[in-house]
Every structure is written in C-alpha cells, then in structure tokens.
C-alpha positions in Angstrom: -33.8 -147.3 -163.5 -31.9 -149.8 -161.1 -32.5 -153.5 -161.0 -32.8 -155.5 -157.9 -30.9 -158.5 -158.3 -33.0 -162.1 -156.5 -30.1 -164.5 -155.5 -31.8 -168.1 -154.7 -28.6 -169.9 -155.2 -25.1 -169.6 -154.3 -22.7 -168.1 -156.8 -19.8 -170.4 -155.9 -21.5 -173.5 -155.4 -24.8 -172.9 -157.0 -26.8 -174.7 -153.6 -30.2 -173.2 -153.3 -30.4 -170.6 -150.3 -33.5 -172.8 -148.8 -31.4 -175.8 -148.1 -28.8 -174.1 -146.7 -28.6 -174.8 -143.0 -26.5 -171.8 -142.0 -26.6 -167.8 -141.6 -25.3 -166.2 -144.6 -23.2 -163.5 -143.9 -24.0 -162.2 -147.9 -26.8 -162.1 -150.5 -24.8 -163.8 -153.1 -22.8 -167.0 -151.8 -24.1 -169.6 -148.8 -22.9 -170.2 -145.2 -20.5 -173.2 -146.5 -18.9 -170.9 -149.1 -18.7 -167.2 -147.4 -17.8 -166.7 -143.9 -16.7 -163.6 -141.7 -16.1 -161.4 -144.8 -14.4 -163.9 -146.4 -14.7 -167.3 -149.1 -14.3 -170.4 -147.2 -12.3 -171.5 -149.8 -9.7 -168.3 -151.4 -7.8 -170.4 -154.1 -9.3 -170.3 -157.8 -9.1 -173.7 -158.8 -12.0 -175.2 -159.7 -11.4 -179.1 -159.6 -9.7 -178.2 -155.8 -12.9 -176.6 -154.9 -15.2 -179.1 -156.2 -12.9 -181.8 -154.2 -13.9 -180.1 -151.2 -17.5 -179.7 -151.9 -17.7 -183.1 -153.4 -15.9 -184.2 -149.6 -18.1 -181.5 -147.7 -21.7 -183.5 -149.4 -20.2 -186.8 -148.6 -20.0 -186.0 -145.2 -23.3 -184.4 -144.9 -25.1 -187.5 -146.1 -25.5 -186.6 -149.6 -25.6 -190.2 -151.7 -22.6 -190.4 -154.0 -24.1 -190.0 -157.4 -25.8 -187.0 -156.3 -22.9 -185.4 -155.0 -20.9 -186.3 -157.4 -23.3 -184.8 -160.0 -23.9 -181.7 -158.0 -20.2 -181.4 -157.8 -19.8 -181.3 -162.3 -22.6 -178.8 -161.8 -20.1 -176.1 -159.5 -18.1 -175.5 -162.7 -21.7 -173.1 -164.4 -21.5 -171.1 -160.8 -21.0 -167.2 -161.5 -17.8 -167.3 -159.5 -15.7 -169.9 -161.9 -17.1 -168.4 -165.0 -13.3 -167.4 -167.0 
C-alpha cells in the first residue's frame, strides 16, 4: 500500500507553501530554496544558510525578532536533520 506524502512546508526552510510568493519548481522545498533543478543555496552549513535566510526576511520586510526566530527554527527542517 503506498503513502502519499502532503508537503505544506518547505523542507529546507520550513516556510509554509501558502506564503510563498513564487512557483515552486518541486513538491518538497519553496521558490526561495529550489530553483531550475537545483537548491538556491548548495553548501551544507547550516548557520551559512540561516545567514542568508535570516538576510533574505530582512529584506522582505520581516520584523527582526520574527526573522530572527524563524531563522533558529531552519535548523528542525528535514534537509539539516544529521
């Protein structure tokens, strides 16, 4: 019996698909994190990547103790699980 996976939030970045403003180009990781076939960002380290999505809300408007919360949160994301 197979099970359909649901994504409703990105596995890199854990943003929920319904506030992403973008066209996902996969089922499992937003517009800001997967593009053309391809992560945005191809490194593995995590406090780099949170850096850049911490930056990345800043610039979209997000207040800084949200972002900066929302930023600790990136670390529970599938894709930096060890």
């Amino acid at each position: 019996m197979n099970k359909e996976t649901t994504y409703t939030a990105c596995e890199s970045c854990l943003m929920p698909f319904y506030k992403d403003p973008g066209v996902r180009d996969s089922e499992k990781y937003c517009s800001y994190c997967f593009k053309n076939g391809k992560f945005c960002y191809e490194g593995n380290d995590l406090k780099e990547f949170q850096k850049i999505a911490y930056n990345g809300m800043r610039g979209i408007g997000v207040n800084t103790l949200k972002a900066k919360f929302f930023t600790w949160l990136i670390r529970f994301a599938p894709r930096w699980k060890k």
